[in-house]
C-alpha atoms as a printed R data frame, in Angstrom:
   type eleno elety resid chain resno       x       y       z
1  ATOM     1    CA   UNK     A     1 -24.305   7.351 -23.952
2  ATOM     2    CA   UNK     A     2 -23.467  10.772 -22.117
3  ATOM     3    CA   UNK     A     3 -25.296  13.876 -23.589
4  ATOM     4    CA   UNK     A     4 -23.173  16.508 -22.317
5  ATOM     5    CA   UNK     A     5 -19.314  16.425 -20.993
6  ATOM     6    CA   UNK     A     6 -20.854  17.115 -17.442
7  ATOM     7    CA   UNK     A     7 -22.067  13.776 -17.961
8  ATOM     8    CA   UNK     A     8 -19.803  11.865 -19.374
9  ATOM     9    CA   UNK     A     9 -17.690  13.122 -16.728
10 ATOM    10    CA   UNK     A    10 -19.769  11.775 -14.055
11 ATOM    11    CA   UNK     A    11 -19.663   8.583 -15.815
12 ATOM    12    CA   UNK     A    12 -15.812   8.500 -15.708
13 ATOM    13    CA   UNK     A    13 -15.940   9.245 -11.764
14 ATOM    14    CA   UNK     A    14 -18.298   6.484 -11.235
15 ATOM    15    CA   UNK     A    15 -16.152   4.028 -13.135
16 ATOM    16    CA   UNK     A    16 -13.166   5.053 -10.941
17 ATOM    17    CA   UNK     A    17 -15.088   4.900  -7.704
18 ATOM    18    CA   UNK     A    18 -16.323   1.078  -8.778
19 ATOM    19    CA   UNK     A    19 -12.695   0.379 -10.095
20 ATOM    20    CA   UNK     A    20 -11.578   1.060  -6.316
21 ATOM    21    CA   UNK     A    21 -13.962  -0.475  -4.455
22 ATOM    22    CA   UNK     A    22 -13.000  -3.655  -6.815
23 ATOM    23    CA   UNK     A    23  -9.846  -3.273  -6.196
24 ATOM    24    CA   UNK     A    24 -10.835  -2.953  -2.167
25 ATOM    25    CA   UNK     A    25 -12.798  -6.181  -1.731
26 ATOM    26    CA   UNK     A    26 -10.096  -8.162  -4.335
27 ATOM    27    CA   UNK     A    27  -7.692  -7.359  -1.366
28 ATOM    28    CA   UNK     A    28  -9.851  -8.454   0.980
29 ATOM    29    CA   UNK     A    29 -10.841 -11.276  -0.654
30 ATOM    30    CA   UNK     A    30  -7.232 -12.509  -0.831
31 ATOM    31    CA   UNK     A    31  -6.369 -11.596   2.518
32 ATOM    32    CA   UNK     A    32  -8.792 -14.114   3.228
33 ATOM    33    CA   UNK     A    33  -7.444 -16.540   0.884
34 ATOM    34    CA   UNK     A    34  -4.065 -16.276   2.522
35 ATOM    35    CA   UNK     A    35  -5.673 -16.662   6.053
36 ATOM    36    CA   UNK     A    36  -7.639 -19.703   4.982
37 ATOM    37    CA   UNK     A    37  -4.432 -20.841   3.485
38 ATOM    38    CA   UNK     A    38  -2.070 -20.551   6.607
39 ATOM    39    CA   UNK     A    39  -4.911 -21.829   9.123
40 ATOM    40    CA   UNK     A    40  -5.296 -24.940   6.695
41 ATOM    41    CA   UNK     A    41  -1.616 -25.712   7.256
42 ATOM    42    CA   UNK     A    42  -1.182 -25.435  11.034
């Protein structure tokens, strides 16, 4: 648990910076995925 708002603050950027790097590899991931799919089918 945060002791101060300072903290908690921190906390809530740190979330946000993990949310988008999440969200960065997911992307990749699928471009992968699609790749993968449209090599499997030529």
């Amino acid at each position: 648990m945060p002791q101060s708002r300072e903290e908690a603050a921190s906390f809530i950027h740190d979330i946000g910076v993990r949310q988008r790097e999440i969200a960065r590899i997911e992307a990749d991931m699928n471009d992968r995925i699609a790749q993968a799919k449209k090599d499997a089918e030529a």
